[in-house]
N, CA, C and O atoms as a Maestro MAE file, in Angstrom:
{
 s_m_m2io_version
 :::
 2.0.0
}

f_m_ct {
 s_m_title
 :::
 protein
 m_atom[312] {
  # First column is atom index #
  i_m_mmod_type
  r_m_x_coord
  r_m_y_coord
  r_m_z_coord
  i_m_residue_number
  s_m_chain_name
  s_m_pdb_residue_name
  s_m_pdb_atom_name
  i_m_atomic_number
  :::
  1 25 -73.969 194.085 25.583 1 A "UNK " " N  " 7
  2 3 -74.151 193.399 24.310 1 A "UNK " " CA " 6
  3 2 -74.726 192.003 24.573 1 A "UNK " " C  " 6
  4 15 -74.222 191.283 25.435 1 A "UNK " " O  " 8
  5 25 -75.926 191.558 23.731 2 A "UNK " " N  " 7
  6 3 -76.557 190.436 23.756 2 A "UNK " " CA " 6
  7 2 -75.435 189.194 23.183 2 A "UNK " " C  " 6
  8 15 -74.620 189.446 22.295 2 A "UNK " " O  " 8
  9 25 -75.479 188.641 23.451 3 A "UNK " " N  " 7
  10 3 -74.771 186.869 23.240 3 A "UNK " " CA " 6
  11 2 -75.533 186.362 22.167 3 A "UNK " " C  " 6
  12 15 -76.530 185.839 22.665 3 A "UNK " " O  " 8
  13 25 -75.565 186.204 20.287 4 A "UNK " " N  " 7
  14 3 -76.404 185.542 19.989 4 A "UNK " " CA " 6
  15 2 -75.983 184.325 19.474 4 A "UNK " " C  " 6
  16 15 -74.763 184.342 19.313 4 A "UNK " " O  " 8
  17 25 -76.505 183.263 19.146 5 A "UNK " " N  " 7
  18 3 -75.807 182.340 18.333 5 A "UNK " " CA " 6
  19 2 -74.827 182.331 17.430 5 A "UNK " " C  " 6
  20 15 -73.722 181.806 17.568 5 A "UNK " " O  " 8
  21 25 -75.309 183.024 16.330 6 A "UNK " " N  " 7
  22 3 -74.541 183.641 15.372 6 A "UNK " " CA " 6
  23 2 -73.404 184.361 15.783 6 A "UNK " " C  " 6
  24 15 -72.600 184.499 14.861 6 A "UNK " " O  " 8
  25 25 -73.029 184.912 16.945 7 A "UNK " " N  " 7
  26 3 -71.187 185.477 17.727 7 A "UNK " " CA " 6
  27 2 -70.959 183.977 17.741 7 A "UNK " " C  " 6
  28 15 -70.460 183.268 16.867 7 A "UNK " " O  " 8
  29 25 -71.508 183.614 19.103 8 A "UNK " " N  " 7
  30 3 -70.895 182.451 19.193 8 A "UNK " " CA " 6
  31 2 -70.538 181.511 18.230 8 A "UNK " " C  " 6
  32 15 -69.630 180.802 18.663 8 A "UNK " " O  " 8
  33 25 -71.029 181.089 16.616 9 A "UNK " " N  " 7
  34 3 -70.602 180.767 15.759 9 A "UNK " " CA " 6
  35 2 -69.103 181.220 14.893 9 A "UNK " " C  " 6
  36 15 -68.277 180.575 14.246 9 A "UNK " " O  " 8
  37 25 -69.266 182.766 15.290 10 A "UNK " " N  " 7
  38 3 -68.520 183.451 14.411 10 A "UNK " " CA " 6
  39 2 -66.816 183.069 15.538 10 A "UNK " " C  " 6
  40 15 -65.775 182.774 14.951 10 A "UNK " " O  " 8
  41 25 -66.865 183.152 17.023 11 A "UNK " " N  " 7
  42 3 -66.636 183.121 17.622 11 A "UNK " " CA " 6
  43 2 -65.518 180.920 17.378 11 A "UNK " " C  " 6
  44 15 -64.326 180.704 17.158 11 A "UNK " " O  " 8
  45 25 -66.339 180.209 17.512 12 A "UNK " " N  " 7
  46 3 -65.988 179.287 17.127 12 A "UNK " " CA " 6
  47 2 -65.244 178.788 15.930 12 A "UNK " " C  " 6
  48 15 -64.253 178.071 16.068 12 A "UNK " " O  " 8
  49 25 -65.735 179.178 14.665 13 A "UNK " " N  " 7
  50 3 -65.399 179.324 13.483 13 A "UNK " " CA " 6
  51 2 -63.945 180.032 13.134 13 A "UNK " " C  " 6
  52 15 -63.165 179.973 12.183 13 A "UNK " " O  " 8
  53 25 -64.006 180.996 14.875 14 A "UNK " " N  " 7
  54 3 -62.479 182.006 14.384 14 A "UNK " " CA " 6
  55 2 -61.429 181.174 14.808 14 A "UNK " " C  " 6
  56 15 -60.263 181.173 14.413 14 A "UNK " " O  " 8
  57 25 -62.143 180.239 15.929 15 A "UNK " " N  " 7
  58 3 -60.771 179.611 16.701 15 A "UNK " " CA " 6
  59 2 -60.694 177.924 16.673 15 A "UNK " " C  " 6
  60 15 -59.954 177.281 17.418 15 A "UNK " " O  " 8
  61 25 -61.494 177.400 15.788 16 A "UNK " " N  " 7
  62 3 -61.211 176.070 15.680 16 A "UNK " " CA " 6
  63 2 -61.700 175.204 14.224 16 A "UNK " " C  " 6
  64 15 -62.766 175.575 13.732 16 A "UNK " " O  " 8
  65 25 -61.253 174.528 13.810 17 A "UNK " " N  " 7
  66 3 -61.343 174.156 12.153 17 A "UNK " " CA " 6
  67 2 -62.473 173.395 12.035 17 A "UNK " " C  " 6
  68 15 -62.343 172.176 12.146 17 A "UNK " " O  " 8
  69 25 -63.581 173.872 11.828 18 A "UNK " " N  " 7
  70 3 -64.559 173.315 11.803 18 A "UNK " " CA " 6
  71 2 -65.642 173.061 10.207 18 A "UNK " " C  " 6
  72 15 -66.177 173.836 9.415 18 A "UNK " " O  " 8
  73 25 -65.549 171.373 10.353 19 A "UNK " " N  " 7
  74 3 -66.070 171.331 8.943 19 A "UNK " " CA " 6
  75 2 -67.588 171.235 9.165 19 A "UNK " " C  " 6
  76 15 -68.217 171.332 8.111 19 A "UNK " " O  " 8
  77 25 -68.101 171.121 9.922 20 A "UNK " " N  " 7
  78 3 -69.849 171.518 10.345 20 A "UNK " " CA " 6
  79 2 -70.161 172.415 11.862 20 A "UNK " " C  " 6
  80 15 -69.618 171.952 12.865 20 A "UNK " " O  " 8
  81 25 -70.910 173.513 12.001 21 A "UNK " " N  " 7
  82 3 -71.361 173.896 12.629 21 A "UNK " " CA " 6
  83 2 -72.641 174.436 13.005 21 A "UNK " " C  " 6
  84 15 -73.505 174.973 12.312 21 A "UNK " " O  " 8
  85 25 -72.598 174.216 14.107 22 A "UNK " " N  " 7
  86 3 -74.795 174.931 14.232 22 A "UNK " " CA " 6
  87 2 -74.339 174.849 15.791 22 A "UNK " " C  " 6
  88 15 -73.796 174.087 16.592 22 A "UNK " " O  " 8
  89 25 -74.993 176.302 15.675 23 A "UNK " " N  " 7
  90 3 -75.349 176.842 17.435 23 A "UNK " " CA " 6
  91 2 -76.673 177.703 17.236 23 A "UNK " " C  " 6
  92 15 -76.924 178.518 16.348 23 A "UNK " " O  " 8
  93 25 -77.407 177.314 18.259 24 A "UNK " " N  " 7
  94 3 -78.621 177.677 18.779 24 A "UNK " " CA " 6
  95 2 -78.940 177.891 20.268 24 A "UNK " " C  " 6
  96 15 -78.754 177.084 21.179 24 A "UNK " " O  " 8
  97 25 -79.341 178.851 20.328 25 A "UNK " " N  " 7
  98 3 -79.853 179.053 21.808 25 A "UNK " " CA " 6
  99 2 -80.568 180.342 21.804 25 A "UNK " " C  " 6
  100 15 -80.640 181.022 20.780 25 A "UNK " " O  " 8
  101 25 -81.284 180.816 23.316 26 A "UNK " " N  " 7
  102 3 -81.974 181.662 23.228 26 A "UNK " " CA " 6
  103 2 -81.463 183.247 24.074 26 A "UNK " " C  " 6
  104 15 -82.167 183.970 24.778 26 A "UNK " " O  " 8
  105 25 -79.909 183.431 23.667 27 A "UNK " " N  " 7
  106 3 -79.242 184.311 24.790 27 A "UNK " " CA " 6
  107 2 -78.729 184.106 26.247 27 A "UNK " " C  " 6
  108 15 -77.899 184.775 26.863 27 A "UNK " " O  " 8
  109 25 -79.383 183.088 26.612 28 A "UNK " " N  " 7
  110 3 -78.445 182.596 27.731 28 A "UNK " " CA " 6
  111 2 -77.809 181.093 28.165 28 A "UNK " " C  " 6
  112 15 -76.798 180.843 28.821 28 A "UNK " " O  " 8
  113 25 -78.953 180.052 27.444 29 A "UNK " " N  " 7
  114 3 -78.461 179.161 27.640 29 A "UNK " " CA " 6
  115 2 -78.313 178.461 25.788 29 A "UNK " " C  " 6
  116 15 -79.228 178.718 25.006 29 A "UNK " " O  " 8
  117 25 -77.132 177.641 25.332 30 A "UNK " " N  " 7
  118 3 -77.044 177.761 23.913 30 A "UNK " " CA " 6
  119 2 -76.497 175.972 23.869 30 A "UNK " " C  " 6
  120 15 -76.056 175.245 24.759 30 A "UNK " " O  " 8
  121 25 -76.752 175.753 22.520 31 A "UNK " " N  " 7
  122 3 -76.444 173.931 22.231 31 A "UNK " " CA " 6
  123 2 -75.767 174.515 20.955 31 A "UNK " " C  " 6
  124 15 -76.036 175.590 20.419 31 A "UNK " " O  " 8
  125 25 -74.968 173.727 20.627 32 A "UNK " " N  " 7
  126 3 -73.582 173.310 19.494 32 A "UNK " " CA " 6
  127 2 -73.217 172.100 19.038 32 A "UNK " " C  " 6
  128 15 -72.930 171.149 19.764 32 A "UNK " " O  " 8
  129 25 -73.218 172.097 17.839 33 A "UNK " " N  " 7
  130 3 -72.744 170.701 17.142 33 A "UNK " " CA " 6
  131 2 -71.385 171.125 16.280 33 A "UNK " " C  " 6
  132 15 -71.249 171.797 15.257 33 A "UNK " " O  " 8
  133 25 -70.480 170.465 17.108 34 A "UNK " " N  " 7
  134 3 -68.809 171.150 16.486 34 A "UNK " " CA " 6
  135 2 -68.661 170.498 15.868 34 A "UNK " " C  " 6
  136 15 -68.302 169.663 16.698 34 A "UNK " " O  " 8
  137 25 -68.553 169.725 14.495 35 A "UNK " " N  " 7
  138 3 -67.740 168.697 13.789 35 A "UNK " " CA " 6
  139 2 -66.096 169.233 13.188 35 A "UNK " " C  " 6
  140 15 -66.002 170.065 12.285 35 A "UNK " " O  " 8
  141 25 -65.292 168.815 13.631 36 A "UNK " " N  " 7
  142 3 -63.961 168.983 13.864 36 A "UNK " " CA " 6
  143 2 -62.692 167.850 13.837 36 A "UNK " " C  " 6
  144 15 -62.299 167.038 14.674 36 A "UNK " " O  " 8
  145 25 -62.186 168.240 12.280 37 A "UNK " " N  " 7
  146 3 -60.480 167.293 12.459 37 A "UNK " " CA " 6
  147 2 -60.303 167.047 13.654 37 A "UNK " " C  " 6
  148 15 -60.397 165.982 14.263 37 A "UNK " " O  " 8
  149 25 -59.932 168.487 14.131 38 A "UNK " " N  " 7
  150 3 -59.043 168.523 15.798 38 A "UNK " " CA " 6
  151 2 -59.447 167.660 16.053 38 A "UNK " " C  " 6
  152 15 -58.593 166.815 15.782 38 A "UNK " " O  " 8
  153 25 -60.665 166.984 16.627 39 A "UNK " " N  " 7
  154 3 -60.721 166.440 18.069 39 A "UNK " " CA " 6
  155 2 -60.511 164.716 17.164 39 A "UNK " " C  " 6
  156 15 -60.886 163.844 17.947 39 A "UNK " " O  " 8
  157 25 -60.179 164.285 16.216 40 A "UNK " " N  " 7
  158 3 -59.638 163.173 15.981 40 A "UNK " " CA " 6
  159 2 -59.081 162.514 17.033 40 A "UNK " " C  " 6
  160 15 -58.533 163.375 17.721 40 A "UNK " " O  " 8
  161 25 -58.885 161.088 17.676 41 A "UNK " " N  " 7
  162 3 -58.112 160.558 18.671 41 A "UNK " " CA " 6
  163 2 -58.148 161.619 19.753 41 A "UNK " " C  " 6
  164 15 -57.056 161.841 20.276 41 A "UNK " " O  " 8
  165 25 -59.212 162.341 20.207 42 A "UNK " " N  " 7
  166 3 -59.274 163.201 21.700 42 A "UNK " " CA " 6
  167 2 -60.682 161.890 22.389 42 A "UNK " " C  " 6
  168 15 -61.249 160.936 21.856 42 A "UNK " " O  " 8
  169 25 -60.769 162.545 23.829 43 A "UNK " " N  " 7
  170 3 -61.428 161.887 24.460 43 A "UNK " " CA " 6
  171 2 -62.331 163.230 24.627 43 A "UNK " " C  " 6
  172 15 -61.930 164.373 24.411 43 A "UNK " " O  " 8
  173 25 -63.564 162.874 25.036 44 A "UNK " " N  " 7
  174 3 -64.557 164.063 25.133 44 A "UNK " " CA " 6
  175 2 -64.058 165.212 25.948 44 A "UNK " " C  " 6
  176 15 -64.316 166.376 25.642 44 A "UNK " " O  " 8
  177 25 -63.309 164.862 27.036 45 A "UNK " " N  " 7
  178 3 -62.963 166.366 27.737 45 A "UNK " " CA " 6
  179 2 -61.989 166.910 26.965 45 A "UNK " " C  " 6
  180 15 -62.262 168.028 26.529 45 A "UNK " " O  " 8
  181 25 -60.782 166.390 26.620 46 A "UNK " " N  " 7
  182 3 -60.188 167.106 25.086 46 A "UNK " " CA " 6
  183 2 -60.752 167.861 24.450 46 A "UNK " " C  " 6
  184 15 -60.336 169.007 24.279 46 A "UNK " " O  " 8
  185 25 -62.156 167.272 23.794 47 A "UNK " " N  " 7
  186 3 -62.326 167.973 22.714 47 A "UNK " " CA " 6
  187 2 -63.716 169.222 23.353 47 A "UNK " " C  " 6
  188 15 -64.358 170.152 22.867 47 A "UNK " " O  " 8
  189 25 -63.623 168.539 24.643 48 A "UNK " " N  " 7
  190 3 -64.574 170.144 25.366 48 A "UNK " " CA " 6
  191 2 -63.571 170.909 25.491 48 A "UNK " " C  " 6
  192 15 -63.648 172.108 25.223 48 A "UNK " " O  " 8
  193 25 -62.104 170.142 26.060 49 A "UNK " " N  " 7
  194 3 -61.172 171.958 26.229 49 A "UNK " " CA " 6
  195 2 -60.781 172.645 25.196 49 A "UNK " " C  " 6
  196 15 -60.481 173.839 25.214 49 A "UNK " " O  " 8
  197 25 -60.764 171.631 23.886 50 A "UNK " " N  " 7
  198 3 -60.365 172.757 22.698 50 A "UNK " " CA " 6
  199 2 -61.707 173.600 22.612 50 A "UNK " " C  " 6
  200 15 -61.466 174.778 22.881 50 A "UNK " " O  " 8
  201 25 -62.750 173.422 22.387 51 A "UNK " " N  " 7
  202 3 -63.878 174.256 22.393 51 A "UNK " " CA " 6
  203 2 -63.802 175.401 23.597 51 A "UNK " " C  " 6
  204 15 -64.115 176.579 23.425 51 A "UNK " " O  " 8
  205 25 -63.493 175.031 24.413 52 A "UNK " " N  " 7
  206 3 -63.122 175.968 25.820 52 A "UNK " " CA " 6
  207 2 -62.065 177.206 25.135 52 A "UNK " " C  " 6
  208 15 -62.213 178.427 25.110 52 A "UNK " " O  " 8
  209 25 -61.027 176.394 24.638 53 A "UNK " " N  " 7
  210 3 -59.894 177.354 24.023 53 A "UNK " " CA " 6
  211 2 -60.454 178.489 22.976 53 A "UNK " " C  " 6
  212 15 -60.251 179.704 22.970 53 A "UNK " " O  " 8
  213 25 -61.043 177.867 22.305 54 A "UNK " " N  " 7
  214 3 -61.561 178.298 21.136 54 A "UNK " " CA " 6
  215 2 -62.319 180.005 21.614 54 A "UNK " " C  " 6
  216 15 -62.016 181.169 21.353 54 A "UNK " " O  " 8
  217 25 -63.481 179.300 22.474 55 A "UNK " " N  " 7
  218 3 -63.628 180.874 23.294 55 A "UNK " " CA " 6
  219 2 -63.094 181.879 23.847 55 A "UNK " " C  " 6
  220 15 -63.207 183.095 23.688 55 A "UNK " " O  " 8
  221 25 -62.268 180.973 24.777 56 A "UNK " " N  " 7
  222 3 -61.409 181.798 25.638 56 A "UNK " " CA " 6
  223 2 -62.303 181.994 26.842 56 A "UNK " " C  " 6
  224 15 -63.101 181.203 27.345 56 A "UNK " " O  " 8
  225 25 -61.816 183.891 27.372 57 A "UNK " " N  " 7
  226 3 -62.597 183.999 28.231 57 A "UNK " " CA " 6
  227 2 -63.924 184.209 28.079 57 A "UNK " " C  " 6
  228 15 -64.550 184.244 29.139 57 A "UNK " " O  " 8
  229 25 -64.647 184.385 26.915 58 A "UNK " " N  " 7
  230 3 -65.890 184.846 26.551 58 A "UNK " " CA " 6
  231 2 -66.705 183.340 27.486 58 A "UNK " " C  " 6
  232 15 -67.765 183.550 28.075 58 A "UNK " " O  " 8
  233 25 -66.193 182.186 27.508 59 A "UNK " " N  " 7
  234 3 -67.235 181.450 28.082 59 A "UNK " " CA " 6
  235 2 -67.468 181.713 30.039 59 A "UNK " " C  " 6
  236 15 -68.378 181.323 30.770 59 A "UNK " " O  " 8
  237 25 -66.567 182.296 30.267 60 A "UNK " " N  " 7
  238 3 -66.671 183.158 31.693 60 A "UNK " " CA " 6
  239 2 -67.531 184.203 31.962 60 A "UNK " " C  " 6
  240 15 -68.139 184.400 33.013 60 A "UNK " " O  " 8
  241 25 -67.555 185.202 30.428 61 A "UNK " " N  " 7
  242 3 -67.977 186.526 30.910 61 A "UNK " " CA " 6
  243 2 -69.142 186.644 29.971 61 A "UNK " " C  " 6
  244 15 -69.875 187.588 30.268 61 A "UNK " " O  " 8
  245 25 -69.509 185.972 28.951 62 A "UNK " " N  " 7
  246 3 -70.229 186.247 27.926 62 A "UNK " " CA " 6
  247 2 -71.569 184.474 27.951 62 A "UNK " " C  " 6
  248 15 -72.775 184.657 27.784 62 A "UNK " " O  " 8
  249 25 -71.046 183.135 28.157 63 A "UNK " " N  " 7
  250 3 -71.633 182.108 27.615 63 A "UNK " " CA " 6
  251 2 -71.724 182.141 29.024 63 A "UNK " " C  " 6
  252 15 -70.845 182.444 29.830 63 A "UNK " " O  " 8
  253 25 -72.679 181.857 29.188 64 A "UNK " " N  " 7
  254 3 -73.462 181.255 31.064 64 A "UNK " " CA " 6
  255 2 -73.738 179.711 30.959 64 A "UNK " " C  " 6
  256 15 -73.408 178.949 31.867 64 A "UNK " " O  " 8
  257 25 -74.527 179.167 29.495 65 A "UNK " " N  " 7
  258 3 -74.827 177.634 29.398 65 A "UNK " " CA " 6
  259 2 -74.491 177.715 28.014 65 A "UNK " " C  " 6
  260 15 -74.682 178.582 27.162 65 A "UNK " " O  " 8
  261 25 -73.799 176.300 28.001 66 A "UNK " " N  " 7
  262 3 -73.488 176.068 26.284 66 A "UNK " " CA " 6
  263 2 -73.416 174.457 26.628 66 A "UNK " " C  " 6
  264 15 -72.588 174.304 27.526 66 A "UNK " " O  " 8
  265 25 -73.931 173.348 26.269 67 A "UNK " " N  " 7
  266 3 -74.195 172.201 25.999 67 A "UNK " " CA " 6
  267 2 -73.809 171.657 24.484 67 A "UNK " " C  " 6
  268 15 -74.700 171.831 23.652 67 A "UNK " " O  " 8
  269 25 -72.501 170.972 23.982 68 A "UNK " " N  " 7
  270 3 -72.191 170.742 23.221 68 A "UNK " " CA " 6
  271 2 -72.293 169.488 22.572 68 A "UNK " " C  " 6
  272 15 -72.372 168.468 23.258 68 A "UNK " " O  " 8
  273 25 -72.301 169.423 21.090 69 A "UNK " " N  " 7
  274 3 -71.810 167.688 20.988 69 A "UNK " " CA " 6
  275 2 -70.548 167.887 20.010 69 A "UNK " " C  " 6
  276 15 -70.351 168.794 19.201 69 A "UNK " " O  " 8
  277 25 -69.973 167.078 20.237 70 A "UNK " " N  " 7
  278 3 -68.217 167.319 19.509 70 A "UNK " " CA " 6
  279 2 -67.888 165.966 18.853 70 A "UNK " " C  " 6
  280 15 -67.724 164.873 19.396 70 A "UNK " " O  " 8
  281 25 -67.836 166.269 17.685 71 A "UNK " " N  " 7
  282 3 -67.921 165.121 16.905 71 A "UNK " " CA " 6
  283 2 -66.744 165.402 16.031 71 A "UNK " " C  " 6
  284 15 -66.143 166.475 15.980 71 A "UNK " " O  " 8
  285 25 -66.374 163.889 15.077 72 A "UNK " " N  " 7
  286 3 -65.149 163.898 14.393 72 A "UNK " " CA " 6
  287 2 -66.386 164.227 12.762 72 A "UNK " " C  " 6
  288 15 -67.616 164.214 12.738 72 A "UNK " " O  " 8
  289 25 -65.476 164.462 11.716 73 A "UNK " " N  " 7
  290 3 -65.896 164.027 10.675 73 A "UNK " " CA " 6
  291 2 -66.257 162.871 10.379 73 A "UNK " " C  " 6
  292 15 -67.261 162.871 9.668 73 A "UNK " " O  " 8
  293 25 -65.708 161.499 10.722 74 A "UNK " " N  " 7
  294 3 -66.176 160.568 10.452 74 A "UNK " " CA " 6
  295 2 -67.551 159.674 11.437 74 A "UNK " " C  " 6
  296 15 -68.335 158.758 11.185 74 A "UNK " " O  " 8
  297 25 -67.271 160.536 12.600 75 A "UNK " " N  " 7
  298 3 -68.777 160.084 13.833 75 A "UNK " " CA " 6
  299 2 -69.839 161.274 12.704 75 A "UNK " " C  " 6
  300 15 -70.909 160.918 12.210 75 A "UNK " " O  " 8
  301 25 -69.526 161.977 12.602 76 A "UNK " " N  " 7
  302 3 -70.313 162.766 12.018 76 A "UNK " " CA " 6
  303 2 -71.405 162.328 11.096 76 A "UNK " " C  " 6
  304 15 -72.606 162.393 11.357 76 A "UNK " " O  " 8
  305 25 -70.836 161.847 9.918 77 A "UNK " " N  " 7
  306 3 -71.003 161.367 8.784 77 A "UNK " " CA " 6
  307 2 -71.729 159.940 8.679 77 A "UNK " " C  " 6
  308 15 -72.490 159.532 7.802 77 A "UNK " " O  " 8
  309 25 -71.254 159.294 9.862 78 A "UNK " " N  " 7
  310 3 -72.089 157.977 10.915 78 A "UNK " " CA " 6
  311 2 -72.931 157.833 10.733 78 A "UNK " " C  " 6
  312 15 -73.564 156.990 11.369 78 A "UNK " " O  " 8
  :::
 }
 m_bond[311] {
  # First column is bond index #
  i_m_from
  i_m_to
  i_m_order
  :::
  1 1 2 1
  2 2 3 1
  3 3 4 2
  4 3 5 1
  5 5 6 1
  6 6 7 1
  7 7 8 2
  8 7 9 1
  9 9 10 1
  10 10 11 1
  11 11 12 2
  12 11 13 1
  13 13 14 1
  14 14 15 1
  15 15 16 2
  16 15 17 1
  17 17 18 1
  18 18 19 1
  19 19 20 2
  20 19 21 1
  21 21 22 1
  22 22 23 1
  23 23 24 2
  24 23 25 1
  25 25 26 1
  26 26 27 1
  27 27 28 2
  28 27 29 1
  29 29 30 1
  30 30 31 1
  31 31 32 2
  32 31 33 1
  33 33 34 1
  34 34 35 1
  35 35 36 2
  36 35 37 1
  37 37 38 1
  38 38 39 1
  39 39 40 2
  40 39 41 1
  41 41 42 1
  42 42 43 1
  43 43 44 2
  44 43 45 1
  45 45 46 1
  46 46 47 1
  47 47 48 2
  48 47 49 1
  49 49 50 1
  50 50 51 1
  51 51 52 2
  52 51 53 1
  53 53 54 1
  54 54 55 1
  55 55 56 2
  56 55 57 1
  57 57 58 1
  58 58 59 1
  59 59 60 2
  60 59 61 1
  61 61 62 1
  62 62 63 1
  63 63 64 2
  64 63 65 1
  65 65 66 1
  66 66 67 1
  67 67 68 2
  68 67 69 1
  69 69 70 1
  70 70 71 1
  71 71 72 2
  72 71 73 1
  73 73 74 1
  74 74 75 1
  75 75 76 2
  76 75 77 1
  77 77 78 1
  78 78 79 1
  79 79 80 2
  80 79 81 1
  81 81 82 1
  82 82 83 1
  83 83 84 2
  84 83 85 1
  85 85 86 1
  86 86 87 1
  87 87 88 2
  88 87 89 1
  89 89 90 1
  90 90 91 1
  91 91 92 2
  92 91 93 1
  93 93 94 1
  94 94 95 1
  95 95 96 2
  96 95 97 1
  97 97 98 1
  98 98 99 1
  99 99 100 2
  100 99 101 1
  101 101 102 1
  102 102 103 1
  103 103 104 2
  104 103 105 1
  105 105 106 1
  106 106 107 1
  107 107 108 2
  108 107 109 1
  109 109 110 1
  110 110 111 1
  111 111 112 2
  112 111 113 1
  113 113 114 1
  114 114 115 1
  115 115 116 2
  116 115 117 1
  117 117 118 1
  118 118 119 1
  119 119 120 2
  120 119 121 1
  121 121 122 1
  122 122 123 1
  123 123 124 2
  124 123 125 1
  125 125 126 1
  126 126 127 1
  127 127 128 2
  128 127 129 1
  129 129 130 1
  130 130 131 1
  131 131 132 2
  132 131 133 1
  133 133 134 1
  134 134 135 1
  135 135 136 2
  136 135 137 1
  137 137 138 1
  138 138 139 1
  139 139 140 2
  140 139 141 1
  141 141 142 1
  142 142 143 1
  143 143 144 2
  144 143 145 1
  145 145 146 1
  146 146 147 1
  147 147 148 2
  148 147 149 1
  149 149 150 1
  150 150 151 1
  151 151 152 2
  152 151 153 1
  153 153 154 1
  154 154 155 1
  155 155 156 2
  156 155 157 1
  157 157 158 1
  158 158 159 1
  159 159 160 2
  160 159 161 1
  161 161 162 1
  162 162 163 1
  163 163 164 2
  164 163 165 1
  165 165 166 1
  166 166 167 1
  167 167 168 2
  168 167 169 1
  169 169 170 1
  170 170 171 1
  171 171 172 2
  172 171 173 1
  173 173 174 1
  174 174 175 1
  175 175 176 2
  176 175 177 1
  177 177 178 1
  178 178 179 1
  179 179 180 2
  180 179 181 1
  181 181 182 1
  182 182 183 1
  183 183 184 2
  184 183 185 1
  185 185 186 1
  186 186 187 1
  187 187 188 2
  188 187 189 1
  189 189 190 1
  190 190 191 1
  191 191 192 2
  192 191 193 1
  193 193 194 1
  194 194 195 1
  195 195 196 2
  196 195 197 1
  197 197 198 1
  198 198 199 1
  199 199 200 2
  200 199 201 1
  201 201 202 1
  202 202 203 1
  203 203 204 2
  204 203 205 1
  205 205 206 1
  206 206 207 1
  207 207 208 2
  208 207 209 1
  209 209 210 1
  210 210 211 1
  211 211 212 2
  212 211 213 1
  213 213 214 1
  214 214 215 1
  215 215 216 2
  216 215 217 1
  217 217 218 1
  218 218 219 1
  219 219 220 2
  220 219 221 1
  221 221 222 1
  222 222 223 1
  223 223 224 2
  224 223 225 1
  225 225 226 1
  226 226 227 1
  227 227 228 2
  228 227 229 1
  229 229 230 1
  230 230 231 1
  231 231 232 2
  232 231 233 1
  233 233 234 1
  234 234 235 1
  235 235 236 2
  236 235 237 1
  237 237 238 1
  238 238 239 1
  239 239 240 2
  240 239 241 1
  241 241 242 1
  242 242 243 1
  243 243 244 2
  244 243 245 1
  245 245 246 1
  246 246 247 1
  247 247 248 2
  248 247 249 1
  249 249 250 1
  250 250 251 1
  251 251 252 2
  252 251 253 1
  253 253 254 1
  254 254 255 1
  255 255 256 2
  256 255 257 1
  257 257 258 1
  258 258 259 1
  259 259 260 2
  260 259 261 1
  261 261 262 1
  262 262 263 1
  263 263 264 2
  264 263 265 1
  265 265 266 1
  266 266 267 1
  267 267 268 2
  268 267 269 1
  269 269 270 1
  270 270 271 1
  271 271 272 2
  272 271 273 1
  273 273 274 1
  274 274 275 1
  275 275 276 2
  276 275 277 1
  277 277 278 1
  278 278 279 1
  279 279 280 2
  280 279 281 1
  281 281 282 1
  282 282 283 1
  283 283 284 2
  284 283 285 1
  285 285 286 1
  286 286 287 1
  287 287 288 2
  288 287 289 1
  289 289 290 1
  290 290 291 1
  291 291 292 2
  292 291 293 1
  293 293 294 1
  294 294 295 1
  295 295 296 2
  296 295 297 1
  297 297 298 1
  298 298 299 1
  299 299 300 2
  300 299 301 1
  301 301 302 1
  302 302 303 1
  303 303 304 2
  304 303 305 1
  305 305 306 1
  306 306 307 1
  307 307 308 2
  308 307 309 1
  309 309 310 1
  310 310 311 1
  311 311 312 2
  :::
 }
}
C-alpha cells in the first residue's frame, strides 16, 4: 500500500487535536503543518514526540521522511 498524504492526514487527525492541518508530499518523502492546543507550553521536541505518538509505528514502517512545522494556535495565527 502506497503512503499518501491524505492517510497520513487521516492518520494525524485520528491521533492528535488538530485545529489546522496540511500534509503534502510525494509518497516518500512528506512536509506537515500541525497547528495544535497540545503542543501549548511544549518545546519543539515535545511537540515532535506527540506527532511521533500520534503515528505510532506507521512512522517506522510506513513514513521514511516527514519534515514538520508544529505550531500553537496562537504562533499560528501570528
Amino acid at each position: 500500500m502506497t503512503t499518501t498524504p491524505e492517510l497520513i492526514h487521516s492518520y494525524l487527525a485520528a491521533g492528535l487535536d488538530c485545529s489546522h492541518l496540511e500534509v503534502e508530499g510525494d509518497g516518500q518523502h512528506f512536509q506537515a503543518v500541525i497547528v495544535s492546543p497540545a503542543f501549548v507550553g511544549k518545546r519543539l521536541i515535545q511537540r515532535h514526540q506527540l506527532v511521533y505518538a500520534a503515528l505510532g509505528d506507521r512512522m517506522r514502517e510506513e513514513i521514511h521522511a516527514l519534515s514538520m512545522k508544529t505550531l500553537t494556535p496562537d504562533e499560528y495565527q501570528g
